[in-house]
MMTF fields as JSON, N, C-alpha, C and O atoms, coordinates in Angstrom:
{
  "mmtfVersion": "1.0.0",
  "mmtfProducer": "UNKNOWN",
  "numBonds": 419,
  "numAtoms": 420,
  "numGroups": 105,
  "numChains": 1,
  "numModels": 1,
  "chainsPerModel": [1],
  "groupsPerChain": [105],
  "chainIdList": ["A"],
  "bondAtomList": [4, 2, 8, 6, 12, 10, 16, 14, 20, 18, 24, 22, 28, 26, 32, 30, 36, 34, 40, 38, 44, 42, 48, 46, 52, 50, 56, 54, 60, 58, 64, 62, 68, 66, 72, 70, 76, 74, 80, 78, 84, 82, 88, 86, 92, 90, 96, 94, 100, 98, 104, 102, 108, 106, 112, 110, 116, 114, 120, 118, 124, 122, 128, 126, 132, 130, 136, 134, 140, 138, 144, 142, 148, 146, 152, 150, 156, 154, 160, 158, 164, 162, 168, 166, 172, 170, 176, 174, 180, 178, 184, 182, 188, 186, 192, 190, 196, 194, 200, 198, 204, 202, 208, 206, 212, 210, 216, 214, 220, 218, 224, 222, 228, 226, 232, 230, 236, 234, 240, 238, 244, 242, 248, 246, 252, 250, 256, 254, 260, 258, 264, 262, 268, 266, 272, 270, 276, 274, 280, 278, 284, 282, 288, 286, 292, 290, 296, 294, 300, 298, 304, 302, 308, 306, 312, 310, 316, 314, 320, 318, 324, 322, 328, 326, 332, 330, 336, 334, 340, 338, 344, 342, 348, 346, 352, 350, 356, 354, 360, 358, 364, 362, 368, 366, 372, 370, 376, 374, 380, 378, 384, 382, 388, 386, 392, 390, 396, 394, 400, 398, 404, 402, 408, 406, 412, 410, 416, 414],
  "bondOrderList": [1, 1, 1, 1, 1, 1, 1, 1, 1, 1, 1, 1, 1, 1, 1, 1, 1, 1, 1, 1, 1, 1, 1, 1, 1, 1, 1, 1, 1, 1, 1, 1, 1, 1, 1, 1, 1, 1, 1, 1, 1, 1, 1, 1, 1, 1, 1, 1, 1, 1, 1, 1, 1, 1, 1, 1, 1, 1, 1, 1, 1, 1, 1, 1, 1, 1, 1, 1, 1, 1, 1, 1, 1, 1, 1, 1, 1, 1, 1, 1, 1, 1, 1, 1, 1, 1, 1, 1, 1, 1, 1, 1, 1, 1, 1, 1, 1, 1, 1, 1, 1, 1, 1, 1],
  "groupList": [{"groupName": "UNK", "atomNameList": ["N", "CA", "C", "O"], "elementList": ["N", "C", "C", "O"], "formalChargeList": [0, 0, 0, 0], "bondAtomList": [1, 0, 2, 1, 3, 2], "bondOrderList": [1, 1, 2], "singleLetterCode": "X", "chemCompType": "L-PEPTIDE LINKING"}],
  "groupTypeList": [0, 0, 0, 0, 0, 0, 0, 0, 0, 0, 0, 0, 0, 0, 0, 0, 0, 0, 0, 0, 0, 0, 0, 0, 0, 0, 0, 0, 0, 0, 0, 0, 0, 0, 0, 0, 0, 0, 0, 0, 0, 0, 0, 0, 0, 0, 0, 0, 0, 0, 0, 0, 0, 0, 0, 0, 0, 0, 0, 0, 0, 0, 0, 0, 0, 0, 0, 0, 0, 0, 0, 0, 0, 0, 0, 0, 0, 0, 0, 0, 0, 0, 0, 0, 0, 0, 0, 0, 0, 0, 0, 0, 0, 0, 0, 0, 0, 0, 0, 0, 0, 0, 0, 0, 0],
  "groupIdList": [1, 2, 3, 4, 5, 6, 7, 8, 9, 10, 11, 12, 13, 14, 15, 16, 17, 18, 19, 20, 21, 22, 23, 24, 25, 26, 27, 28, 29, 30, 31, 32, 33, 34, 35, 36, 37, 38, 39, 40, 41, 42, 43, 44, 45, 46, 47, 48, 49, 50, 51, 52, 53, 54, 55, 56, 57, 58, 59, 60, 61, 62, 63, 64, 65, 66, 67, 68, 69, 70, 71, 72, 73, 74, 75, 76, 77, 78, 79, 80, 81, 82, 83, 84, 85, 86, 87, 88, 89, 90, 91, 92, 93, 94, 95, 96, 97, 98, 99, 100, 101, 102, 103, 104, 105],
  "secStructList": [7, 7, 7, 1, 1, 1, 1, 2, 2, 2, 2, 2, 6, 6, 6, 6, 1, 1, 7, 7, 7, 1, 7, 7, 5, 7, 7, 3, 3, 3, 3, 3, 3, 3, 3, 3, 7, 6, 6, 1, 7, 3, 3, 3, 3, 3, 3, 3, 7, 7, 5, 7, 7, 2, 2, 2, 2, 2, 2, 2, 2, 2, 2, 7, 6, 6, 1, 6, 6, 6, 7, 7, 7, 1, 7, 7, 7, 7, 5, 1, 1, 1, 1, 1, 7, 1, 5, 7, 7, 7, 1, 6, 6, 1, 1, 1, 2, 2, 2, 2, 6, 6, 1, 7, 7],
  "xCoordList": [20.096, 19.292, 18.71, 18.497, 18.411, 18.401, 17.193, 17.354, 15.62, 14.763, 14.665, 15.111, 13.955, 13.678, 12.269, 11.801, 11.971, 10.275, 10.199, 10.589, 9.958, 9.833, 8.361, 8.163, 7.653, 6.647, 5.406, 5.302, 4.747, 4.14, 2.954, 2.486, 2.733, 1.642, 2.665, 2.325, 4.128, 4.703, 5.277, 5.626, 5.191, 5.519, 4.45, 4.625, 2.833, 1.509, 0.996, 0.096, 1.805, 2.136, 3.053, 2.941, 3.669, 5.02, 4.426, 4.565, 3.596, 3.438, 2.02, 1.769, 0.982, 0.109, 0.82, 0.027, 1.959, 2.21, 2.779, 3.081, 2.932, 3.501, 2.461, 1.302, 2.86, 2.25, 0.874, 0.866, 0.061, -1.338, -0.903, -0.144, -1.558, -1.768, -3.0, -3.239, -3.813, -4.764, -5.654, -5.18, -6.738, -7.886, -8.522, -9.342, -8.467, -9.315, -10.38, -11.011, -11.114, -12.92, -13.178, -12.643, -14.083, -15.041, -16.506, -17.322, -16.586, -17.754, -18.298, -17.621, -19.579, -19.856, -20.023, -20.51, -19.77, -20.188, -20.757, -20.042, -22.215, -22.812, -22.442, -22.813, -22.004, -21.09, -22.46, -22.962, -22.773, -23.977, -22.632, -21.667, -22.65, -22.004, -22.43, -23.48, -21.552, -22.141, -22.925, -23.705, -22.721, -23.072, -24.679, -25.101, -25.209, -26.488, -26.184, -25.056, -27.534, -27.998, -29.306, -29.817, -29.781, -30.447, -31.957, -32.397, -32.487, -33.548, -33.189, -34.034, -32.106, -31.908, -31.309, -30.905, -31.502, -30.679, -29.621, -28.78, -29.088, -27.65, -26.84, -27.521, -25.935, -25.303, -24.652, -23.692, -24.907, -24.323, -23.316, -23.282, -22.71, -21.404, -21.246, -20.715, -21.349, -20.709, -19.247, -18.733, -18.818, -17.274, -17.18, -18.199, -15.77, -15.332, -14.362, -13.297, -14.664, -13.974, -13.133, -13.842, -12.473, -11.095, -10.281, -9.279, -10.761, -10.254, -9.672, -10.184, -8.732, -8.288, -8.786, -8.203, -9.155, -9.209, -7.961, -6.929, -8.447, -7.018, -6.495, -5.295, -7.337, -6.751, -6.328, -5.898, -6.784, -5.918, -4.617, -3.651, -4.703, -3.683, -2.299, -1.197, -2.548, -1.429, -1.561, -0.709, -2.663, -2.042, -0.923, -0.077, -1.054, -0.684, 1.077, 2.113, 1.012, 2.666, 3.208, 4.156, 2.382, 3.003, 3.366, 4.184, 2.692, 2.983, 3.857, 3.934, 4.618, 4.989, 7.201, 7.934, 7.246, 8.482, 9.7, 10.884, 9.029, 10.137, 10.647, 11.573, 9.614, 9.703, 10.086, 10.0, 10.69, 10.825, 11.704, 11.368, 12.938, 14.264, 14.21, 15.15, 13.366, 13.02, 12.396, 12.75, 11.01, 9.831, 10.261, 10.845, 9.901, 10.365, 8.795, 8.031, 8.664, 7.759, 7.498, 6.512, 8.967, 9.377, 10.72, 11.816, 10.034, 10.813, 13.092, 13.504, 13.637, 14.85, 15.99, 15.776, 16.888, 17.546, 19.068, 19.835, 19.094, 20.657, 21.154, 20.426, 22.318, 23.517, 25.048, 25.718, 25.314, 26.88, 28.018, 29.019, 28.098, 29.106, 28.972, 28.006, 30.689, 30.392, 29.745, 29.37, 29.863, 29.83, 27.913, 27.339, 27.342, 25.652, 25.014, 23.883, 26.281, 25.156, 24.75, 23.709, 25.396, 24.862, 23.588, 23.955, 22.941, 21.781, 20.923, 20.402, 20.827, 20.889, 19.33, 19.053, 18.24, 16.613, 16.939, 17.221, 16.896, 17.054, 15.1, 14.803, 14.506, 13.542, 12.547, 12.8, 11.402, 10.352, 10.152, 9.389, 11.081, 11.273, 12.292, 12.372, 13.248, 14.589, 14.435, 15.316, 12.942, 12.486, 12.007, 11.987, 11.582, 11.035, 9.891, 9.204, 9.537, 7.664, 7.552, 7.063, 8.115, 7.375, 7.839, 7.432, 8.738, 8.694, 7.757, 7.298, 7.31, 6.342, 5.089, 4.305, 4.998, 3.239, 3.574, 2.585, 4.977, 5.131, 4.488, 4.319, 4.191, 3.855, 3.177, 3.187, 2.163, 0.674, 0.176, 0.694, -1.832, -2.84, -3.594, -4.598],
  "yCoordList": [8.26, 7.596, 6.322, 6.366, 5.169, 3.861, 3.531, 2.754, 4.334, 3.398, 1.749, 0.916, 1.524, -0.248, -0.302, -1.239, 0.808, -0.155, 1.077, 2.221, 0.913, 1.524, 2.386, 3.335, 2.079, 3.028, 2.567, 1.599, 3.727, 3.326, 1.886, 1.294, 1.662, -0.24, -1.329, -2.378, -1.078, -2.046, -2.253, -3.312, -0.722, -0.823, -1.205, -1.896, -1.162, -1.489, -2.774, -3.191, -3.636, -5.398, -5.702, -6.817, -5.251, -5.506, -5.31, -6.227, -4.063, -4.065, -4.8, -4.951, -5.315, -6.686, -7.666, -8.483, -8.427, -9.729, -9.765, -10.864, -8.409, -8.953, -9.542, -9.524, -10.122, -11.316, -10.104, -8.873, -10.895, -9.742, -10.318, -11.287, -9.504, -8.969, -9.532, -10.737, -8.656, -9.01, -8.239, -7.216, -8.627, -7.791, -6.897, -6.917, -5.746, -4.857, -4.788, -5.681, -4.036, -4.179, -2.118, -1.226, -2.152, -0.938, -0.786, -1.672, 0.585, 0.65, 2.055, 2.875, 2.518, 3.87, 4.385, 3.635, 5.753, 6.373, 7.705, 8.614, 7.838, 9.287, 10.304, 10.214, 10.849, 11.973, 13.326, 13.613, 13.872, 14.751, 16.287, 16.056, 17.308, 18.415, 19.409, 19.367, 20.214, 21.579, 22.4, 23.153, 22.289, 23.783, 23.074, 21.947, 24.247, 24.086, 24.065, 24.156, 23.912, 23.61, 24.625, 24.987, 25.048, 25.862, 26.303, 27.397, 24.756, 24.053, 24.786, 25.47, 24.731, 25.09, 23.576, 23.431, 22.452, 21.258, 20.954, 21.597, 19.986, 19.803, 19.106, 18.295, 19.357, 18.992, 17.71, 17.486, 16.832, 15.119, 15.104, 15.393, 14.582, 13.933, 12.612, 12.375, 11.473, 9.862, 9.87, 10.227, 9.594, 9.279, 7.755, 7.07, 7.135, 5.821, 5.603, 6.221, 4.706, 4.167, 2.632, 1.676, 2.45, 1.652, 0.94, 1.432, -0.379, -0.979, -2.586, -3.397, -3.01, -4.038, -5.098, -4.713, -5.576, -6.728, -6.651, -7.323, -5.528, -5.685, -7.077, -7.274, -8.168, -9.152, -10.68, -11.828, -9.759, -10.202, -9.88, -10.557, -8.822, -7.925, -8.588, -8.993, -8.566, -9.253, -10.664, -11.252, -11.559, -13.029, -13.059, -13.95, -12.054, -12.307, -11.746, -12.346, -10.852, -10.287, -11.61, -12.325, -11.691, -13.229, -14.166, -14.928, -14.345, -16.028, -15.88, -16.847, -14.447, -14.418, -14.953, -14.844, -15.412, -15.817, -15.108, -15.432, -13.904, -12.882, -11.856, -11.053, -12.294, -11.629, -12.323, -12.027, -13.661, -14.841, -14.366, -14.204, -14.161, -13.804, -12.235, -11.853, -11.538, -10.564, -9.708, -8.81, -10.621, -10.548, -10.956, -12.017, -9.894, -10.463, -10.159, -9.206, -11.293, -11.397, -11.47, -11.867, -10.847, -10.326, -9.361, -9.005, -9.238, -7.784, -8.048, -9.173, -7.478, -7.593, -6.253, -5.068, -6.978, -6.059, -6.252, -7.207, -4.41, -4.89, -3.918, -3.069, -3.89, -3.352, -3.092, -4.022, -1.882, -1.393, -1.776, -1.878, -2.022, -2.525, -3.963, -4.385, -4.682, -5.459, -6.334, -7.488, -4.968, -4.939, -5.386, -6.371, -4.398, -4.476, -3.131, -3.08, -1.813, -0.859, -0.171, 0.39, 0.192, 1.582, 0.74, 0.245, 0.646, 0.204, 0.782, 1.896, 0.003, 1.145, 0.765, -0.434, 1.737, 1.383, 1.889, 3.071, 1.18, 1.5, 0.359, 0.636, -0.272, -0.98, -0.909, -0.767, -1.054, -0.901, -2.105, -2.219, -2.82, -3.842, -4.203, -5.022, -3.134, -2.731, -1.647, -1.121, -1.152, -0.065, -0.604, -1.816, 0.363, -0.236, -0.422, -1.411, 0.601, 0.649, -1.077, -1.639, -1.878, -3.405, -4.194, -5.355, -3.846, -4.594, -4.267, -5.196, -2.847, -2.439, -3.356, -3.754, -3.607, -4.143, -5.414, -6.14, -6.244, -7.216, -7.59, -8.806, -7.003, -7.187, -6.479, -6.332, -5.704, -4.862, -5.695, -6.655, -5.494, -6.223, -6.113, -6.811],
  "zCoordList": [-34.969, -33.987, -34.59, -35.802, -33.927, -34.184, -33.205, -32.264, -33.538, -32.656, -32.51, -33.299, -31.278, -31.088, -32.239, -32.886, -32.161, -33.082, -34.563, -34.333, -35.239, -36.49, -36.408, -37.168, -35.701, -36.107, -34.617, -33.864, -34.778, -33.133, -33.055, -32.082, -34.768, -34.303, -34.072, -33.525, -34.538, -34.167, -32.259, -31.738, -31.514, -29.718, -29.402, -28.399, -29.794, -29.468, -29.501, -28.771, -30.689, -30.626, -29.773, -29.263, -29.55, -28.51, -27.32, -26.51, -26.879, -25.526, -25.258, -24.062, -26.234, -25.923, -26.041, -25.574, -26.371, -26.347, -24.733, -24.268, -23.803, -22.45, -21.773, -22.186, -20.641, -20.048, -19.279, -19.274, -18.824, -18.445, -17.274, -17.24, -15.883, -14.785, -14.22, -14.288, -13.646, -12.818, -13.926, -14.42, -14.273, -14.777, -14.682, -13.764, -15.524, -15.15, -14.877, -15.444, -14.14, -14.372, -14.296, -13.638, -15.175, -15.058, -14.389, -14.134, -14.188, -13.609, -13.571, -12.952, -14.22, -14.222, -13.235, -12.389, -12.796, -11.439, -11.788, -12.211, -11.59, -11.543, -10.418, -9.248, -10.713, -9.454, -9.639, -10.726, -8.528, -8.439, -8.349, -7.62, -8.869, -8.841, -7.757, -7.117, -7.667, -6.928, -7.543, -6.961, -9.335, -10.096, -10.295, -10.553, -10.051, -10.621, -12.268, -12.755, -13.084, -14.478, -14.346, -13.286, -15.88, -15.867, -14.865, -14.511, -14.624, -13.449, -12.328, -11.749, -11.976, -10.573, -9.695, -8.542, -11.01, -10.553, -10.275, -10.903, -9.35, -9.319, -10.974, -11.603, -11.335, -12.138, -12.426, -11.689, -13.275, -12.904, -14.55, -15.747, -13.512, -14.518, -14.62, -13.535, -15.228, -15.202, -15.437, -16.497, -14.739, -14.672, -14.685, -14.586, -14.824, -15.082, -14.29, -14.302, -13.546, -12.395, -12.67, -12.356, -12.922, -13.22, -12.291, -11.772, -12.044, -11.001, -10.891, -11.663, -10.053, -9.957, -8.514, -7.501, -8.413, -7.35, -6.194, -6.166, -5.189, -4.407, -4.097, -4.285, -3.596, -3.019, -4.608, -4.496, -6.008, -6.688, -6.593, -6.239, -6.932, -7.213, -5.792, -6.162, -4.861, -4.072, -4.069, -3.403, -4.814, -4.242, -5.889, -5.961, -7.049, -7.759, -7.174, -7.459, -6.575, -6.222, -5.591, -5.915, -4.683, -3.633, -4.102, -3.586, -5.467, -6.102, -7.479, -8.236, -7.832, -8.843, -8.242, -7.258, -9.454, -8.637, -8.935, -8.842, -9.375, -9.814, -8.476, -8.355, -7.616, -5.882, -4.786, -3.595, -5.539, -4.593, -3.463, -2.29, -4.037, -3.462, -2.899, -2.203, -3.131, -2.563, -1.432, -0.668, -1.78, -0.4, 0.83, 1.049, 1.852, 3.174, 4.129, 3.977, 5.094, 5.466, 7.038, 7.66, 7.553, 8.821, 9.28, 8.846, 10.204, 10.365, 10.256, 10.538, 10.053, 9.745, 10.895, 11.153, 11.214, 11.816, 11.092, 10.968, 10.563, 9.532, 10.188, 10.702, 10.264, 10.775, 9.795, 9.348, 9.644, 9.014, 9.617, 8.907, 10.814, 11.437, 12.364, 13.0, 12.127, 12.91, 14.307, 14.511, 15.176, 16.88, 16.555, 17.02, 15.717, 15.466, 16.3, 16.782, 16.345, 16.842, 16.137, 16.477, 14.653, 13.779, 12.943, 11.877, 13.109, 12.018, 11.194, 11.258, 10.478, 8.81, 8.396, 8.437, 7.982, 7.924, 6.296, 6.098, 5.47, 4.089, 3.367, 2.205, 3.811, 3.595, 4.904, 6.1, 4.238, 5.141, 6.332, 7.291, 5.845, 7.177, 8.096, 9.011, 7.456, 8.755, 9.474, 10.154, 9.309, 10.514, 11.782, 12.0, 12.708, 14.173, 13.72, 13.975, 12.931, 12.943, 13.006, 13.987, 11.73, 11.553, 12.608, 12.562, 13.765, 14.893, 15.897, 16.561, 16.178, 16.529, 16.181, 17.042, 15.011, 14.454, 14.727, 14.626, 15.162, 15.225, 16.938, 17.027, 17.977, 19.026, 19.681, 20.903, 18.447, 19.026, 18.734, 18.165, 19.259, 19.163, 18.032, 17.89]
}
């Protein structure tokens, strides 16, 4: 066997030099429990909540140009045969549903 990285600090340099994303952000959250504590109090836990900027997070999909040729941004009607009756829903935009949302309110 012929690993790519010799030892696991050298995949851990390799996988920080890829390009970054949208930023993380943290944020503590005190969560109140069911179980009581010896008081007769409710029980609290801080948990860590881990999050991205949804409306980063997509202007970054939209503007990356690795989705150029990909992204479709209306509905599509594909068809297996010539005539155009067997039609084939293999993507979420060769279904009815997105012609549907195309002419509700």
């Amino acid at each position: 066997m012929d690993p790519s990285f010799g030892n696991k600090d050298m995949l851990i340099e390799t996988i920080d030099e890829l390009p970054r994303g949208v930023k993380w952000s943290y944020r503590p959250i005190n969560l109140n429990g069911d179980m009581l504590d010896d008081n007769g109090k409710p029980m609290m836990e801080q948990l860590e909540l881990w999050y991205r900027d949804p409306v980063e997070v997509v202007r970054e999909l939209l503007g990356n140009p690795i989705f150029q040729q990909v992204m479709r941004y209306a509905p599509e009607r594909v068809f297996c045969d010539s005539e155009g009756t067997d039609g084939v829903v293999n993507e979420m935009w060769t279904a009815a549903w997105w012609w549907e949302m195309q002419v509700s309110e």
